[in-house]
SETOR-821295 format. One record per residue (C-alpha): residue number from 1; residue in one letter; y, x, z. Coordinates in nm, 2 decimals. Layout:
% SETOR-821295
{site NUM; "a"; {Y; X; Z}};
...
END
This chain:
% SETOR-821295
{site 1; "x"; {-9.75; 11.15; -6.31}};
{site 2; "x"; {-9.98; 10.90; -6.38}};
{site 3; "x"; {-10.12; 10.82; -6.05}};
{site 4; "x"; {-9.76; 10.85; -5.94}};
{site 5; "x"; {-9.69; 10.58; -6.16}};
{site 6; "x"; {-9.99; 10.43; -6.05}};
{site 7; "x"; {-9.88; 10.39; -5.71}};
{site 8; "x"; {-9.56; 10.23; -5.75}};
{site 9; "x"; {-9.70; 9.96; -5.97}};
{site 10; "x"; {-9.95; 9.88; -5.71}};
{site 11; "x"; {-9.68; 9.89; -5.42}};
{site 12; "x"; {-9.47; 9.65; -5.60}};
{site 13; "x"; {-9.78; 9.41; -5.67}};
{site 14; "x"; {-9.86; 9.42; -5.32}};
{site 15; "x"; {-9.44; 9.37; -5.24}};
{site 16; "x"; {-9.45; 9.06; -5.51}};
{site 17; "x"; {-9.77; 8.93; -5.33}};
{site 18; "x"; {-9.61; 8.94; -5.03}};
{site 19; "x"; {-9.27; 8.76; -5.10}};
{site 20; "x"; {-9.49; 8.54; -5.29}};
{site 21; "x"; {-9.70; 8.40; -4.99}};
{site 22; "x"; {-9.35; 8.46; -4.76}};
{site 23; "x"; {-9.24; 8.19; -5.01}};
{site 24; "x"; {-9.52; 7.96; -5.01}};
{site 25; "x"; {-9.56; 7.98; -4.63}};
{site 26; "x"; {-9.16; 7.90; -4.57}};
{site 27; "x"; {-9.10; 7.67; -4.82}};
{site 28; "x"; {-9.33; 7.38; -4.68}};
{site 29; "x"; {-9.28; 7.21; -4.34}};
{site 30; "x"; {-9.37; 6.90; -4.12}};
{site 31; "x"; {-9.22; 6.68; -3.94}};
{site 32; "x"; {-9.42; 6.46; -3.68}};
{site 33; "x"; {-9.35; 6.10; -3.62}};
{site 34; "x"; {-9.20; 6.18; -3.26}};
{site 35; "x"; {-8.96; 6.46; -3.41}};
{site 36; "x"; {-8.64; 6.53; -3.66}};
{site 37; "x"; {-8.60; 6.78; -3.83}};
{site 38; "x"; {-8.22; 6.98; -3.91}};
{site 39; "x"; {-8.21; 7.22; -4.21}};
{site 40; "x"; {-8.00; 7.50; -4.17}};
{site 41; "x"; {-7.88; 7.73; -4.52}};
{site 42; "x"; {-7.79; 8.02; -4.40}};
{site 43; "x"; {-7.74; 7.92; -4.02}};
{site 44; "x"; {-7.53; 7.64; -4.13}};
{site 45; "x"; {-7.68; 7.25; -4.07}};
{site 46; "x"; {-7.68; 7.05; -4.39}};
{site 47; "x"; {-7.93; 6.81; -4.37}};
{site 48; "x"; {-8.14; 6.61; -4.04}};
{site 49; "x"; {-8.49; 6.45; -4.18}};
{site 50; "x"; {-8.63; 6.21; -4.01}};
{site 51; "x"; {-8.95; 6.07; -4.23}};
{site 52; "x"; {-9.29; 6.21; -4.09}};
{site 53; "x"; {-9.52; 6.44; -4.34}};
{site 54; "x"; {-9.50; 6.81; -4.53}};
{site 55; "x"; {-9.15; 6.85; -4.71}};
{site 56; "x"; {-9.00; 7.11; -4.91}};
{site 57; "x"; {-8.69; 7.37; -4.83}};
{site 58; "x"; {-8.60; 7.67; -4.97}};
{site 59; "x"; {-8.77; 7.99; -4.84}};
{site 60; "x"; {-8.65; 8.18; -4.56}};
{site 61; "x"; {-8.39; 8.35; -4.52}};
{site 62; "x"; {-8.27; 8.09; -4.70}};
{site 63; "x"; {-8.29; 7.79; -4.50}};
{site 64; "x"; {-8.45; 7.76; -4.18}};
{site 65; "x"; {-8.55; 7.46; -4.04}};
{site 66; "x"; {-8.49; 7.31; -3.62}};
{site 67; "x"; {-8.71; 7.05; -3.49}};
{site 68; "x"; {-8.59; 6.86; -3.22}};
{site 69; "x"; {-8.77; 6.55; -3.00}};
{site 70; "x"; {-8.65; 6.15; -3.16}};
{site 71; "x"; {-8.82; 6.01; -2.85}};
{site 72; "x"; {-8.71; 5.87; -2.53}};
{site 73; "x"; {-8.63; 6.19; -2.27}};
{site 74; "x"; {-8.63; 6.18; -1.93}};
{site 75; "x"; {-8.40; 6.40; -1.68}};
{site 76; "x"; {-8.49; 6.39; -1.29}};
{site 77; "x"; {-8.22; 6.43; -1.05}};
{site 78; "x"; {-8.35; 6.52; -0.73}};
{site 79; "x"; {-8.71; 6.52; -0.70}};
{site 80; "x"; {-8.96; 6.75; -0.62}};
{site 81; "x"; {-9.10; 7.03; -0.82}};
{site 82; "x"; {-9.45; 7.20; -0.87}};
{site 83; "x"; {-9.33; 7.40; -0.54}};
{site 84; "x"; {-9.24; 7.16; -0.37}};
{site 85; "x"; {-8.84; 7.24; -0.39}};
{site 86; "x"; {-8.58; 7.01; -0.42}};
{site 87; "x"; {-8.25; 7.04; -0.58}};
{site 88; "x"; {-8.01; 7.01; -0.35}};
{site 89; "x"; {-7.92; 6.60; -0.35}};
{site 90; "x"; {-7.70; 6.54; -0.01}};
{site 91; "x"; {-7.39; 6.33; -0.08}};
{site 92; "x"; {-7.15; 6.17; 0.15}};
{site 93; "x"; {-7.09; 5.85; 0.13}};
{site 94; "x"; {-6.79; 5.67; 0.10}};
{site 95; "x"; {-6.79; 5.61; 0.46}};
{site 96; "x"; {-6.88; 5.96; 0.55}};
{site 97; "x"; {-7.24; 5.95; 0.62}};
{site 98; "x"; {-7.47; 6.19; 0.40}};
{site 99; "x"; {-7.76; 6.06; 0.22}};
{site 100; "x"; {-8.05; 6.24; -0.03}};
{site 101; "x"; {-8.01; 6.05; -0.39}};
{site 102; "x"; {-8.29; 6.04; -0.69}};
{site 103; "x"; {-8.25; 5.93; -1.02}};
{site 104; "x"; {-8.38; 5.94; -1.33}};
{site 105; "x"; {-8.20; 5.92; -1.64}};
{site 106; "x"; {-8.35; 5.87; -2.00}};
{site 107; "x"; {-8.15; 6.04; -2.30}};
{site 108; "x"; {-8.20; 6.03; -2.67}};
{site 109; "x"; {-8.04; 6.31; -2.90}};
{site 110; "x"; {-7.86; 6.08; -3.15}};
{site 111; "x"; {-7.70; 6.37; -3.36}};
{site 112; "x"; {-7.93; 6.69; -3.34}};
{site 113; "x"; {-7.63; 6.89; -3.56}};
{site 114; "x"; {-7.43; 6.80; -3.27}};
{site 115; "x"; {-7.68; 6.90; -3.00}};
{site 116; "x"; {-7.76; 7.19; -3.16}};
{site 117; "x"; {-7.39; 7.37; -3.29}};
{site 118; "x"; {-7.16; 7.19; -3.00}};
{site 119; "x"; {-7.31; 7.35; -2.64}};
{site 120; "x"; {-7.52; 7.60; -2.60}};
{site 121; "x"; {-7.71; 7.41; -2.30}};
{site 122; "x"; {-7.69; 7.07; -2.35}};
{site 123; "x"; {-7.96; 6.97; -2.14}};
{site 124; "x"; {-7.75; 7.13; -1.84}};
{site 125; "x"; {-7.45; 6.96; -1.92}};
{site 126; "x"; {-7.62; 6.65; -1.91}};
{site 127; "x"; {-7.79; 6.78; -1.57}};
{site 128; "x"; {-7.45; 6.89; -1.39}};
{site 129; "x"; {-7.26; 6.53; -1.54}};
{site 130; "x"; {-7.58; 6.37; -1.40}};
{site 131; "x"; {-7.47; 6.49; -1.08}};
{site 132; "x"; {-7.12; 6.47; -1.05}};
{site 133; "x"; {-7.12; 6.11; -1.21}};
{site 134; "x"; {-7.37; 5.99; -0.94}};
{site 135; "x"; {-7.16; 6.18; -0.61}};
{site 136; "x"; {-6.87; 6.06; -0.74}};
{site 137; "x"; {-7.01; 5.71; -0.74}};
{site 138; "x"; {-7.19; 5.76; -0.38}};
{site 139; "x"; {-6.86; 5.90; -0.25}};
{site 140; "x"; {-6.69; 5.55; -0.29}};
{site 141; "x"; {-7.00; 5.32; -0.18}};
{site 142; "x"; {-7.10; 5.25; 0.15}};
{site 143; "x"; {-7.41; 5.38; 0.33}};
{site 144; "x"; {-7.51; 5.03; 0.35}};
{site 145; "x"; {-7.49; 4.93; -0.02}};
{site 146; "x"; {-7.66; 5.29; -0.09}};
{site 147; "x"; {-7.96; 5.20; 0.11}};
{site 148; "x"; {-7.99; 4.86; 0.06}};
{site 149; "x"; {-7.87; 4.58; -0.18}};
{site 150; "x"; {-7.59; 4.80; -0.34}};
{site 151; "x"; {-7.83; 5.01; -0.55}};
{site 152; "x"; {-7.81; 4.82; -0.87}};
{site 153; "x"; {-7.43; 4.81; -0.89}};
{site 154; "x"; {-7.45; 5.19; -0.82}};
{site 155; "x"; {-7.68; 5.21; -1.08}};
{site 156; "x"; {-7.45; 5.03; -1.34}};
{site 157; "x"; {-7.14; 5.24; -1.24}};
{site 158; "x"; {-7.33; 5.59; -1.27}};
{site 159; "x"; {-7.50; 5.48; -1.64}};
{site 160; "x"; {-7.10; 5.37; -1.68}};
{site 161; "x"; {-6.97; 5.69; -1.56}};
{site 162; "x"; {-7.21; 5.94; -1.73}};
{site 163; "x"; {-7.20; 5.79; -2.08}};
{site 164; "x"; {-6.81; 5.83; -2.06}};
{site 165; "x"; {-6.87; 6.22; -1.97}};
{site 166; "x"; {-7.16; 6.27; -2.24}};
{site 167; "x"; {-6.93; 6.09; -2.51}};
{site 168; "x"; {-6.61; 6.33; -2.40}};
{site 169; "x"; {-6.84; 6.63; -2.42}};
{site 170; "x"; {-6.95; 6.50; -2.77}};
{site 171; "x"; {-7.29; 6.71; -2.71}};
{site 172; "x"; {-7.54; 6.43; -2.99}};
{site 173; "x"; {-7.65; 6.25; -2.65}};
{site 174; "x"; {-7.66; 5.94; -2.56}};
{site 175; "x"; {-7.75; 5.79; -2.25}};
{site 176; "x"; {-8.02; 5.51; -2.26}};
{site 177; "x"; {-8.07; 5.37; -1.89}};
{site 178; "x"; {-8.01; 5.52; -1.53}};
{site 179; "x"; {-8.25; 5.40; -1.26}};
{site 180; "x"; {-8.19; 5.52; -0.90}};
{site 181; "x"; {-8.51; 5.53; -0.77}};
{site 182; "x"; {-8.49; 5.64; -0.44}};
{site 183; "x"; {-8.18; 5.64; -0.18}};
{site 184; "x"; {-8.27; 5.79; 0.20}};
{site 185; "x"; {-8.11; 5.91; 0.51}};
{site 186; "x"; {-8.20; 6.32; 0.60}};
{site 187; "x"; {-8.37; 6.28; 0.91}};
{site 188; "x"; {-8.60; 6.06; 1.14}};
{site 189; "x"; {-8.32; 6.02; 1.41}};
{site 190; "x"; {-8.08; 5.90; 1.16}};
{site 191; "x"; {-8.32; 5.69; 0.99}};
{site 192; "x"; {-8.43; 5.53; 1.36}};
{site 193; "x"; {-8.06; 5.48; 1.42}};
{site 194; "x"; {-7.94; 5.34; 1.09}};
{site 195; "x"; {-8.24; 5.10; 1.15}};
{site 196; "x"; {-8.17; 4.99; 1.50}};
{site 197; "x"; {-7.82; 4.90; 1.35}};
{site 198; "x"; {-7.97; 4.75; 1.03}};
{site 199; "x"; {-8.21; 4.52; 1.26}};
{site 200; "x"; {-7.89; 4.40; 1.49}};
{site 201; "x"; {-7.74; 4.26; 1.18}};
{site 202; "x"; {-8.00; 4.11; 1.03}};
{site 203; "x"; {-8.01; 3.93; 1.38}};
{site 204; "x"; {-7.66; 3.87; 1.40}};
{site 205; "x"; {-7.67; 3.78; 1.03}};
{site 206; "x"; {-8.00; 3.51; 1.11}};
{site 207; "x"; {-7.78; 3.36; 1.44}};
{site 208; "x"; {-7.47; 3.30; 1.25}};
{site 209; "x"; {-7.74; 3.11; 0.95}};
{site 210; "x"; {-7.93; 2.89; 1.21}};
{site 211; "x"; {-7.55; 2.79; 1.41}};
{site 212; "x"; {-7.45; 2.76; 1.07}};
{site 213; "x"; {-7.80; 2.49; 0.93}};
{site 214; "x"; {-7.72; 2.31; 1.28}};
{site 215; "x"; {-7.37; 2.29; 1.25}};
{site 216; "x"; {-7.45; 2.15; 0.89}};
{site 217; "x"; {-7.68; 1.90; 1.03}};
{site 218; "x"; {-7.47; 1.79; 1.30}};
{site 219; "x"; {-7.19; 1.72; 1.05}};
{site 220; "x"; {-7.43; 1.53; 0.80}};
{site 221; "x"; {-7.59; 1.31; 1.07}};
{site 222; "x"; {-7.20; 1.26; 1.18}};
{site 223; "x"; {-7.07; 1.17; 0.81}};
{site 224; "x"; {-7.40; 0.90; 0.84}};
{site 225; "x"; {-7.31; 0.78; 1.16}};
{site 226; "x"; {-6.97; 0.74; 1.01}};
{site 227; "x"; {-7.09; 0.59; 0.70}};
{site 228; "x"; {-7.31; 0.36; 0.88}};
{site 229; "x"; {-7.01; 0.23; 1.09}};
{site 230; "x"; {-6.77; 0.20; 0.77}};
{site 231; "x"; {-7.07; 0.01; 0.61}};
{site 232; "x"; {-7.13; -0.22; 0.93}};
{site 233; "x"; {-6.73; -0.33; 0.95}};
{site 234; "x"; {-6.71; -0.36; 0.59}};
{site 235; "x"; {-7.00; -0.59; 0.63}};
{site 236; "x"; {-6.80; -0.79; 0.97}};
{site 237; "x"; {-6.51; -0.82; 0.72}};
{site 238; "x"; {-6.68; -0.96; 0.46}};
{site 239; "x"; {-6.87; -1.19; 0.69}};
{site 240; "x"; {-6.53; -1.28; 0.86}};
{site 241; "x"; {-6.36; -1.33; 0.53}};
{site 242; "x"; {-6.61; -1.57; 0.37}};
{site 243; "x"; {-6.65; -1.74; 0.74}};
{site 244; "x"; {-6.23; -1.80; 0.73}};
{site 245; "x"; {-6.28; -1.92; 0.37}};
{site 246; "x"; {-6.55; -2.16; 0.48}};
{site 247; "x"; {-6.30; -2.26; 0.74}};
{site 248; "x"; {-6.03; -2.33; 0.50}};
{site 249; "x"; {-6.26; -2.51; 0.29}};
{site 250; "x"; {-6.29; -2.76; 0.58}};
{site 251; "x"; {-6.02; -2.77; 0.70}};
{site 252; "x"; {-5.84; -2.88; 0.36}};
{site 253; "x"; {-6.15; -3.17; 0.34}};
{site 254; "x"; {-6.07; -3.29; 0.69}};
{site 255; "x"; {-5.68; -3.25; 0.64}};
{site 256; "x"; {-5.73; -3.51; 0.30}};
{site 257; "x"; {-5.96; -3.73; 0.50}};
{site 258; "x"; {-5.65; -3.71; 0.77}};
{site 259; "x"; {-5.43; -3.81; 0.52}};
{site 260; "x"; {-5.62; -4.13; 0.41}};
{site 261; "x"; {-5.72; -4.25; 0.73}};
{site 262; "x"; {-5.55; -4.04; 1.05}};
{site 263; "x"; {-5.66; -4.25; 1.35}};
{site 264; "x"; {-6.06; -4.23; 1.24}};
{site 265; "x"; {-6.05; -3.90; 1.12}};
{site 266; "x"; {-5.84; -3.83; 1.46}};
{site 267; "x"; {-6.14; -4.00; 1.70}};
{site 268; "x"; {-6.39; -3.79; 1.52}};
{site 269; "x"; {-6.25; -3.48; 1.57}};
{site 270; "x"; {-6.21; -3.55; 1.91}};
{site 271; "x"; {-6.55; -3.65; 1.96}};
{site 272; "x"; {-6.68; -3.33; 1.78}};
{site 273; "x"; {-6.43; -3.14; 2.00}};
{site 274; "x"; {-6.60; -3.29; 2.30}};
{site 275; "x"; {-6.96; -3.17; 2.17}};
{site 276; "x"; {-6.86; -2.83; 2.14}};
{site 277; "x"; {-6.69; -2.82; 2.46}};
{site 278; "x"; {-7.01; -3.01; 2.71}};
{site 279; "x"; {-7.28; -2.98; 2.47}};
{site 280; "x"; {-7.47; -3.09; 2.77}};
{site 281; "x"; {-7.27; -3.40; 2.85}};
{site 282; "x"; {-7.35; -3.78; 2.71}};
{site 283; "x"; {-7.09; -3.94; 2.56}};
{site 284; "x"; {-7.04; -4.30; 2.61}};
{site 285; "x"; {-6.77; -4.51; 2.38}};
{site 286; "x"; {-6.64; -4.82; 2.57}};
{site 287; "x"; {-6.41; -5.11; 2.45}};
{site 288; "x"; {-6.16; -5.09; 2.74}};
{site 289; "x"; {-6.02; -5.46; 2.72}};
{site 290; "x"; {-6.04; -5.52; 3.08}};
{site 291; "x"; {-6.35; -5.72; 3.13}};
{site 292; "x"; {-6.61; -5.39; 3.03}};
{site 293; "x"; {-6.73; -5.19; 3.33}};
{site 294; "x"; {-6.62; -4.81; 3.31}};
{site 295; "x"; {-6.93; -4.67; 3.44}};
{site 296; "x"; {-7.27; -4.81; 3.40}};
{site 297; "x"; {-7.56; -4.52; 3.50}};
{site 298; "x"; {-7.79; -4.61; 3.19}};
{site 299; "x"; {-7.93; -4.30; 3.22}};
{site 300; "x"; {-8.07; -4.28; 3.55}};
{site 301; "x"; {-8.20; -4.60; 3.51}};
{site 302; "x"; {-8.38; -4.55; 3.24}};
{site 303; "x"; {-8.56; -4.23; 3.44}};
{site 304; "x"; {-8.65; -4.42; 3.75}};
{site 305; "x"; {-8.82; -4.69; 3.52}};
{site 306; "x"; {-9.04; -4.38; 3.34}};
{site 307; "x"; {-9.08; -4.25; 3.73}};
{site 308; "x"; {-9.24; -4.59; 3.83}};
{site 309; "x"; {-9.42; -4.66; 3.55}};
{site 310; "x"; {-9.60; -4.31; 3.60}};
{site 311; "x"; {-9.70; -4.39; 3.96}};
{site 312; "x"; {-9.82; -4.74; 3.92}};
{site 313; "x"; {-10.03; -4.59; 3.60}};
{site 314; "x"; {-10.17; -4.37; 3.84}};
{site 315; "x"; {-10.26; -4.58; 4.15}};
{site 316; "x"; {-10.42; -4.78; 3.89}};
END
């Protein structure tokens, strides 16, 4: 009886020694500084801890505790694995051509009781909205804003798209930034084609810009042609205006002269009027009384006098 005895107090040492170290060993944690950590008492979450270092629950079965990633995740849509497989990434476009789509989409669980207790596999619902968010998008762009300068409006309407679906689902996700990283057409022919046609319009595209430049500078050269006529009459106008001015100026100076003394003022603007008219001519102003001759060639004269005058200086 007494080693009976003996036995049972030594198996319940040993049992006490055992839930003893169960106890210490599940009653201390850590949490590292790129994790968060949800306690759960008795399967249910009460509590998400978030500081880094060793903290204290109660022992299992008690409470349990879930660790779960607080940094930046990263979901890839389309690329290649370790194999060399690819998830199956053909879309038709909005046009009705088929293109092969990548993207990557970084993710951050913002509620881990959410994440944890609301899906069962979040990550796939995030993977199949991934890809119905960017199809649906594709399926109303067009194969040219796909492959070329579209991309980062696609982008904004897929990160627009999939946020909406993730926040409906209500799965603790949230959806940091979408980057379409590649966009491609599924073979060489109709990569050759879609080129060929890309190149014509980027020639059509540079014709219509130079006909454009020279129409431009056509029309500028034509507003200073225009300009520089305006400017030139202005100019004439201005000249003519100040020149009739002048004119008037005069004209009221002779006019008062005219009024004091009309027969002198009269001869002179005769005589002035003859100038203009034979600038050439000599004017000669006679006393016609009768007894003066009309015509007397001084003129003449006076040159066959220089004439002679020469010669006899030079016989001399």
């Amino acid at each position: 009886m007494m080693s009976l005895k003996r036995v049972y107090t030594v198996t319940a040492l040993v049992v006490a020694a055992l839930v003893l170290v169960l106890i210490l060993l599940t009653s201390w944690y850590t949490v590292d500084e790129s994790d968060q950590a949800v306690i759960l008492t008795f399967g249910k979450a009460e509590e998400t801890v978030t500081d880094p270092g060793l903290h204290f629950k109660l022992p299992w079965p008690i409470q349990n505790v879930e660790k779960l990633a607080r940094e930046t995740l990263k979901l890839e849509f389309g690329f290649k694995d370790g194999e060399g497989n690819t998830s199956e990434t053909k879309m038709i476009t909005g046009d009705e051509n088929i293109v092969l789509a990548d993207l990557v989409v970084q993710w951050r669980i913002t509620d881990p009781k959410k994440y944890l207790f609301h899906s069962e596999e979040p990550e796939v619902i995030l993977y199949n909205a991934t890809s119905a968010s960017l199809r649906s998008i594709i399926g109303n762009s067009k194969i040219d804003d796909a492959l070329t300068s579209g991309k980062a409006e696609i982008e904004a309407d897929v990160r627009e798209l999939l946020a909406s679906l993730i926040d409906k689902y209500d799965i603790g996700i949230s959806i940091l930034s979408v980057n379409l990283k590649d966009v491609e057409l599924p073979n060489d022919d109709v990569r050759k084609a879609f080129t060929a046609v890309t190149d014509a319009r980027e020639m059509m595209n540079t014709k219509i810009n130079e006909a454009e430049k020279y129409e431009n500078k056509r029309m500028n050269e034509a507003e200073g042609e225009k300009k520089a006529i305006i400017s030139k009459a202005e100019g004439e106008r201005a000249a003519r205006l100040e020149a009739a001015r002048g004119d008037v100026a005069v004209f009221n100076k002779l006019y008062e002269q005219y009024k004091t003394n009309p027969e002198i003022t009269r001869e002179r603007l005769t005589l002035e009027t003859l100038e203009q008219v034979l600038p050439n001519a000599e004017i000669y102003i006679m006393n016609d009384d009768g007894n003066t001759l009309k015509y007397f060639p001084i003129r003449p004269l006076e040159r066959e006098q220089a004439v002679q005058k020469e010669e006899e200086g030079g016989n001399q």
